[in-house]
DOFI-233462 format. One record per atom (N, C-alpha, C): residue in one letter; x, y, z; residue number from 1. Coordinates in steps of 0.001 Angstrom, whole numbers. Each point is the difference from the previous one (the first is absolute). Example, Ala and Ser with C-alpha at 12.3 -4.5 7.8 and 13.67 -1.06 7.14 Angstrom:
2
(romi "A" (13190 -5690 7800) 1)
(romi "A" (-890 1190 0) 1)
(romi "A" (900 1200 0) 1)
(romi "S" (-350 1050 -720) 2)
(romi "S" (820 1190 60) 2)
(romi "S" (-770 1090 730) 2)
REM end
This chain:
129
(romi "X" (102689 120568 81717) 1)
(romi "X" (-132 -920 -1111) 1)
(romi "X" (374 698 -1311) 1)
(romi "X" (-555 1464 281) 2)
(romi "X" (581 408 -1818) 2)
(romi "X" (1185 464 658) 2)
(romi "X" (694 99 558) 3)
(romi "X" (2151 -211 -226) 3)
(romi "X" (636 -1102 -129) 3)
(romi "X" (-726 -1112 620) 4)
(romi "X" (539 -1631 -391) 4)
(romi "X" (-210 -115 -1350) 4)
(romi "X" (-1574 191 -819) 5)
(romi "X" (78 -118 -1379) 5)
(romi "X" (501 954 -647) 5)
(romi "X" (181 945 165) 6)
(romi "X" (781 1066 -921) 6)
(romi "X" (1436 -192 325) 6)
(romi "X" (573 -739 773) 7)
(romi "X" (1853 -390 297) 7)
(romi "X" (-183 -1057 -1076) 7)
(romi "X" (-1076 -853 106) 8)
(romi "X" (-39 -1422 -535) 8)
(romi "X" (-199 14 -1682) 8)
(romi "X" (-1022 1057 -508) 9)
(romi "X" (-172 150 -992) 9)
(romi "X" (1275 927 -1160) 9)
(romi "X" (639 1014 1137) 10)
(romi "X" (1241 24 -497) 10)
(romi "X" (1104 -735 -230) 10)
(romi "X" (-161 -1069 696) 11)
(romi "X" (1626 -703 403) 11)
(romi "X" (-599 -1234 -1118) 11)
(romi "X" (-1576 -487 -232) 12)
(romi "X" (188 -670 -1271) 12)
(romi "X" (154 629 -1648) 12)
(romi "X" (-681 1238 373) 13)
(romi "X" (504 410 -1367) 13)
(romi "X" (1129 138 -102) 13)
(romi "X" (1043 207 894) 14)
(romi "X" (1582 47 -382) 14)
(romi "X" (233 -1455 -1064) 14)
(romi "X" (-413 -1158 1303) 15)
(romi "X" (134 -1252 -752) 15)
(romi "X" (-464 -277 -899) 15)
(romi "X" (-1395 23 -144) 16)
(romi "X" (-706 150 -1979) 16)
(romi "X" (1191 359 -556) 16)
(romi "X" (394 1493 103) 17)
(romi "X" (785 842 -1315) 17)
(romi "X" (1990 -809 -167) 17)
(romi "X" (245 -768 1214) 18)
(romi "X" (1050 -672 -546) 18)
(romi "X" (-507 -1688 -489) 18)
(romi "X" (-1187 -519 -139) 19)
(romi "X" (58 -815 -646) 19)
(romi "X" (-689 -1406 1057) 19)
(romi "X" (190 181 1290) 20)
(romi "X" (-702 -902 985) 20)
(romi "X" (-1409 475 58) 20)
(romi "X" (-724 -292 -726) 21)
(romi "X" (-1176 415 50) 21)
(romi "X" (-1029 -1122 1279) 21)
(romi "X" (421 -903 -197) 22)
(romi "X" (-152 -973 1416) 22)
(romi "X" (-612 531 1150) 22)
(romi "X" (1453 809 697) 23)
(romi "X" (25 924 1014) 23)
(romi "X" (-1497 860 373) 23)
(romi "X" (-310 638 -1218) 24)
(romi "X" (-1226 1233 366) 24)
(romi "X" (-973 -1376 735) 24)
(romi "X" (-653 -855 86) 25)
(romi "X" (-710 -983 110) 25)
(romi "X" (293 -407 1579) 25)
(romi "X" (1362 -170 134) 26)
(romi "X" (113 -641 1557) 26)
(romi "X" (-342 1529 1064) 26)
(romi "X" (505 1490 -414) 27)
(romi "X" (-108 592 216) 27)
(romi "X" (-1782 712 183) 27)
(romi "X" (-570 -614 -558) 28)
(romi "X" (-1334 187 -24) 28)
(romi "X" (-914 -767 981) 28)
(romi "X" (758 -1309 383) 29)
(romi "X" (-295 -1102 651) 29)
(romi "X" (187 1077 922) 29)
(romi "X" (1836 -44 464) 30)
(romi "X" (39 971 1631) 30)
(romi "X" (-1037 783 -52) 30)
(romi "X" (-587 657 -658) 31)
(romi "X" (-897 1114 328) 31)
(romi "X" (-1359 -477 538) 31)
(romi "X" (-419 -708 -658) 32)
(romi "X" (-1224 -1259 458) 32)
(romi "X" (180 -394 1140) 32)
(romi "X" (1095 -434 457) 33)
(romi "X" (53 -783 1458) 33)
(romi "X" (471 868 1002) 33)
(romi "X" (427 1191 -633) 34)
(romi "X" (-118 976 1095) 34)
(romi "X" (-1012 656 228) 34)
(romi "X" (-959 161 -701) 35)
(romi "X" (-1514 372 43) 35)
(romi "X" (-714 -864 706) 35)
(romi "X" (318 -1196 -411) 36)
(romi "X" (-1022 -914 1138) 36)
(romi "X" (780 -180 1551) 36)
(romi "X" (1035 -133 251) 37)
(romi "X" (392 318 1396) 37)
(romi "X" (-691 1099 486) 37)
(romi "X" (579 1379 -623) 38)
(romi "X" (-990 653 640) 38)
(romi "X" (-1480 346 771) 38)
(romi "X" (-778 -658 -1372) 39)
(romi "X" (-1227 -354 584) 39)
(romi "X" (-344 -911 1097) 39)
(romi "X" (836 -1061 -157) 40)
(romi "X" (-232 -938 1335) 40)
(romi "X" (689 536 965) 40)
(romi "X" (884 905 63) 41)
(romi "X" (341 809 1322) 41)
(romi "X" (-1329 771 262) 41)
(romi "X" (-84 631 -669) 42)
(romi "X" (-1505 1330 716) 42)
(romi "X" (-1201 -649 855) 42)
(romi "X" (-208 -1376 -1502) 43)
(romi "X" (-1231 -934 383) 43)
(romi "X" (329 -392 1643) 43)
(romi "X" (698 -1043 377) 44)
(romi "X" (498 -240 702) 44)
(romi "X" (36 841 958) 44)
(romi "X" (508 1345 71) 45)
(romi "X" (134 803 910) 45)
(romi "X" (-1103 656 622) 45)
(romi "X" (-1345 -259 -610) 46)
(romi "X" (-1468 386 848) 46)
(romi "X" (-477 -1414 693) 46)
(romi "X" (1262 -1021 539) 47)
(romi "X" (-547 -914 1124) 47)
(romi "X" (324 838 1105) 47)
(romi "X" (-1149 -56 826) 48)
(romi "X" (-70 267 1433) 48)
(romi "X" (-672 -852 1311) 48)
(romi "X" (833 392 1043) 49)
(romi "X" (-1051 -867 1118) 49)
(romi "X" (-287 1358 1358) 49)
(romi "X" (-1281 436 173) 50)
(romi "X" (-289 364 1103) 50)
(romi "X" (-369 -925 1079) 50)
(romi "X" (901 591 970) 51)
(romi "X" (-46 -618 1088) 51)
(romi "X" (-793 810 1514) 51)
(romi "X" (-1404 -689 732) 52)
(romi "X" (-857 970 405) 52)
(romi "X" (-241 -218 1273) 52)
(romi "X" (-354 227 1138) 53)
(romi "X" (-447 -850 1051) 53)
(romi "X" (-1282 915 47) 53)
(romi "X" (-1231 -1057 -166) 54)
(romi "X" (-1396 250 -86) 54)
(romi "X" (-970 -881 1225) 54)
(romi "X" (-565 679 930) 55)
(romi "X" (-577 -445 436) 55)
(romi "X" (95 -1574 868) 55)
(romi "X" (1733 255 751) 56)
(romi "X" (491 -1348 531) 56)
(romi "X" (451 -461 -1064) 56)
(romi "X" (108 105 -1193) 57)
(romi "X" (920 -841 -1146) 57)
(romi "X" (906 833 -575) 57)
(romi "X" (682 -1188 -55) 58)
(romi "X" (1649 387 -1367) 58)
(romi "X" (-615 -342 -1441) 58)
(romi "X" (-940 959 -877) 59)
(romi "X" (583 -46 -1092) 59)
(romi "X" (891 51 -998) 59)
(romi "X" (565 -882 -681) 60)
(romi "X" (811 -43 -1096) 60)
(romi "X" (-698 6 -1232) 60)
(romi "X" (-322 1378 -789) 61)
(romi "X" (-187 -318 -1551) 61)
(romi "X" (1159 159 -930) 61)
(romi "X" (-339 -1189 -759) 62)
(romi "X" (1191 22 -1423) 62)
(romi "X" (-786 563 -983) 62)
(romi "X" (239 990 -760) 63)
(romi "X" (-373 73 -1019) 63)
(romi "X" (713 261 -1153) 63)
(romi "X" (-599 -717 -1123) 64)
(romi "X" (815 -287 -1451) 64)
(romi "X" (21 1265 -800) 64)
(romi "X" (1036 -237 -944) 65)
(romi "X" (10 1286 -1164) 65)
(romi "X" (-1065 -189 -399) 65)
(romi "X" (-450 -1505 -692) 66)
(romi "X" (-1246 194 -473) 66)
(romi "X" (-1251 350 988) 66)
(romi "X" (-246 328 1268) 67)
(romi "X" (-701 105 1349) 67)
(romi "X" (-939 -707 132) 67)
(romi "X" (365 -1647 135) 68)
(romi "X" (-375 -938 342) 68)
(romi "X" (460 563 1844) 68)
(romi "X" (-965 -361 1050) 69)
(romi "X" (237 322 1166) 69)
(romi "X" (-486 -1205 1182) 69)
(romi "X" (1309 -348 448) 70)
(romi "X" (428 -1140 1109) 70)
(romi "X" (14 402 1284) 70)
(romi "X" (-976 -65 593) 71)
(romi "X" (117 215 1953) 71)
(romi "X" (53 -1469 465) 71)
(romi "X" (937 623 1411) 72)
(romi "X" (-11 -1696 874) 72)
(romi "X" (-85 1493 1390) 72)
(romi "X" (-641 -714 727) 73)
(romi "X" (-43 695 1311) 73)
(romi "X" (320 -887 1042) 73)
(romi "X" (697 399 1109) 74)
(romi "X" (598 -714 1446) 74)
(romi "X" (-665 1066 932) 74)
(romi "X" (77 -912 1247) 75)
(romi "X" (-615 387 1354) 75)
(romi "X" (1356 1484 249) 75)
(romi "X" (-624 1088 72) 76)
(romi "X" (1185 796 287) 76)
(romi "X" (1007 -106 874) 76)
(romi "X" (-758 -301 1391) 77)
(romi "X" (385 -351 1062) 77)
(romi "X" (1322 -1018 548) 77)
(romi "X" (135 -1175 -1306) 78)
(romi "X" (592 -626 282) 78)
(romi "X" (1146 -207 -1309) 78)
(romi "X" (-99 1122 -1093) 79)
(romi "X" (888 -34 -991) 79)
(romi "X" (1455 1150 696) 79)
(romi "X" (686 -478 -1369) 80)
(romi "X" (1698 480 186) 80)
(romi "X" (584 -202 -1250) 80)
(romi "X" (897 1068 -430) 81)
(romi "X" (973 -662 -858) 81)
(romi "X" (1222 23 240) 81)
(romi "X" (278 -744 -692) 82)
(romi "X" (1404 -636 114) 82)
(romi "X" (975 -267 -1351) 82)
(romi "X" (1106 -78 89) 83)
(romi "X" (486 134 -1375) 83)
(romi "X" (770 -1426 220) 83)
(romi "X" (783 -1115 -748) 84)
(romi "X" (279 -1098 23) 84)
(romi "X" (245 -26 -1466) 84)
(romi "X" (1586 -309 -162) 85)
(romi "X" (957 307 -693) 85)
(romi "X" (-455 1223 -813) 85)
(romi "X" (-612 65 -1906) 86)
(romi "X" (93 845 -61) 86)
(romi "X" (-1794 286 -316) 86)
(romi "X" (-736 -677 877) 87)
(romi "X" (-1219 323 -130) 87)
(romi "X" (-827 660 836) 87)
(romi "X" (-683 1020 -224) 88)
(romi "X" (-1261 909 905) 88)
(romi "X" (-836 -774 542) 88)
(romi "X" (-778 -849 1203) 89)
(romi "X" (-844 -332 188) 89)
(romi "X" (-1345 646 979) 89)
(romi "X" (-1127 -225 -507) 90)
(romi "X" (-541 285 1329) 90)
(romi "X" (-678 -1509 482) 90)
(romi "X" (183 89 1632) 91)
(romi "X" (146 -1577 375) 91)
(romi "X" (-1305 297 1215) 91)
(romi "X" (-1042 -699 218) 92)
(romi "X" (-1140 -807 821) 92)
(romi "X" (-327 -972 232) 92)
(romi "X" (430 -413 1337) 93)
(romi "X" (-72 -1409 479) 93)
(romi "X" (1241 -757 -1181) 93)
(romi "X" (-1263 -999 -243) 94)
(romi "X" (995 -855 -1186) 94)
(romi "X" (-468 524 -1939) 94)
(romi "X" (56 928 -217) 95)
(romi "X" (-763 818 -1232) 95)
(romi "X" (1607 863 -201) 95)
(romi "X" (295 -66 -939) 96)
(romi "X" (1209 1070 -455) 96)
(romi "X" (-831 444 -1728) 96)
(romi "X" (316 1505 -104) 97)
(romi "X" (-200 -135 -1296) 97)
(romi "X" (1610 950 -644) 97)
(romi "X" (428 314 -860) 98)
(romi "X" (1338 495 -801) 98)
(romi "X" (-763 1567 -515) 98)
(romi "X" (620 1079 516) 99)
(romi "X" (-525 997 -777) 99)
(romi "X" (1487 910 -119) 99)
(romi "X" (-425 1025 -1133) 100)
(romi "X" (1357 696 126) 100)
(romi "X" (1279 -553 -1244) 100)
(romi "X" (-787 -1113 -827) 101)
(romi "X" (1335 -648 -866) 101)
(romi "X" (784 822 -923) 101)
(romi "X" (-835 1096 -428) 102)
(romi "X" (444 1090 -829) 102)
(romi "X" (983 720 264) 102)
(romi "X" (505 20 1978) 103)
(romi "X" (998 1170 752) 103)
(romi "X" (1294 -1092 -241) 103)
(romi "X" (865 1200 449) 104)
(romi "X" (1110 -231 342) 104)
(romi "X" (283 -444 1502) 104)
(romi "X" (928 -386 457) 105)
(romi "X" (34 -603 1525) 105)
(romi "X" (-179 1425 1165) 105)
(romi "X" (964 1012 -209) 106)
(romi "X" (-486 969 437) 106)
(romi "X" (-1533 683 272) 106)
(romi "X" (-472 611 -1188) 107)
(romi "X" (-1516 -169 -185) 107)
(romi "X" (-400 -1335 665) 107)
(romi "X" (-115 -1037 261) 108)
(romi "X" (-928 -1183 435) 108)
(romi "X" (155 617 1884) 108)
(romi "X" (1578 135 71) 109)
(romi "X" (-94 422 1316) 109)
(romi "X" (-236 1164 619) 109)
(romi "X" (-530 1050 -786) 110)
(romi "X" (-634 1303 343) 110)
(romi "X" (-1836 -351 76) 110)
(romi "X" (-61 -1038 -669) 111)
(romi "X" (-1304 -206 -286) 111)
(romi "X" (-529 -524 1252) 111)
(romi "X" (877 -1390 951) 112)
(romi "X" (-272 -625 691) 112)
(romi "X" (-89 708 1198) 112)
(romi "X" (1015 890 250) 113)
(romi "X" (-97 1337 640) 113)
(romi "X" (-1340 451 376) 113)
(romi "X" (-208 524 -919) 114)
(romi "X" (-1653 916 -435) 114)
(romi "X" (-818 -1090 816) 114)
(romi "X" (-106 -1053 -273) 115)
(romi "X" (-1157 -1209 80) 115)
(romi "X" (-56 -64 1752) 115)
(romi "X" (1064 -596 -291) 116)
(romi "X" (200 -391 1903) 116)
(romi "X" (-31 1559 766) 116)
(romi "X" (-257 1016 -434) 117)
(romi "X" (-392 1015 601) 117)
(romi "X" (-1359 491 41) 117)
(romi "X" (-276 -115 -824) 118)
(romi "X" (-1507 65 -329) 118)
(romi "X" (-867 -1163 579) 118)
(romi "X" (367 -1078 -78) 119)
(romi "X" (-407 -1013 804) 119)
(romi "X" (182 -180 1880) 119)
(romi "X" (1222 1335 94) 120)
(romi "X" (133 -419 1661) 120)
(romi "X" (-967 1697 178) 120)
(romi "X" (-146 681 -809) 121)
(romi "X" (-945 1132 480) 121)
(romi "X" (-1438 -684 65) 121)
(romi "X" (-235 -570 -984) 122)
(romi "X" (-1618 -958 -165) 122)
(romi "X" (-171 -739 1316) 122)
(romi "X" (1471 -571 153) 123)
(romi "X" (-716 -655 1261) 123)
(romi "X" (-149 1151 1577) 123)
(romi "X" (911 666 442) 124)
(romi "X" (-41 1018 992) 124)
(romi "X" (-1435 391 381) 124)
(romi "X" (-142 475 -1577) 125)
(romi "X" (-1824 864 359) 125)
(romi "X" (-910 -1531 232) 125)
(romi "X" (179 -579 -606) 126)
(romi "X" (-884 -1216 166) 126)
(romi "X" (-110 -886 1230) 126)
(romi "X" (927 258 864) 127)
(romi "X" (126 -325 1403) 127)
(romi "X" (-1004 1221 872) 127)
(romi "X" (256 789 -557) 128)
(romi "X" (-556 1538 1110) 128)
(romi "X" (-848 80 -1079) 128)
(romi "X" (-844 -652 -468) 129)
(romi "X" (-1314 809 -252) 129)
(romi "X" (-1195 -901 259) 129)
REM end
């Protein structure tokens, strides 16, 4: 942020000193709205979802930047995910929920990976024990 405003604060004083004094102003704006992007990138970027298998269940927690915290739990036993066009799901019976909106398609399918593995180890021991 101080090289955007120090490019910005130079490049309007150029303009002040030929006479567009205008300029320093919009240039001050860019600096503002590149400050607040930023922040809503970082903010934004402490959403997370752990994903758990507890005790026969698929937990899913969402939790917010602000850490407001969302669980939905499924029968482990009978969950899966699946991806369908470009969305992550995890799917039970007739219950789908969307997790993962933040990845890229790659990432969604490393993720689903992980899941349906972790879910076919959950079940293995859970047969033999």
């Amino acid at each position: 942020m101080l090289f955007v405003g120090g490019v910005s604060f130079v490049a309007g004083t150029a303009f002040l000193m030929m006479g567009a004094w205008p300029i320093l102003g919009f240039f001050g704006l860019d600096v503002l709205l590149v400050y607040v992007a930023f922040k809503m990138n970082y903010r934004n970027g402490r959403h997370r979802e752990v994903i758990e298998i507890i005790d026969g269940e698929l937990c899913v927690r969402a939790i917010s930047p602000g850490g407001e915290e969302r669980t939905r739990r499924f029968q482990a036993y009978w969950s899966r995910s699946v991806i369908e066009g470009e969305k992550l799901l995890i799917r039970n019976r007739n219950e789908a929920i969307e997790i993962g909106r933040f990845l890229i398609l790659e990432e969604k399918e490393e993720v689903m990976k992980e899941i349906t593995s972790a879910l076919q180890t959950w079940r293995n021991s859970y047969r033999f024990s």
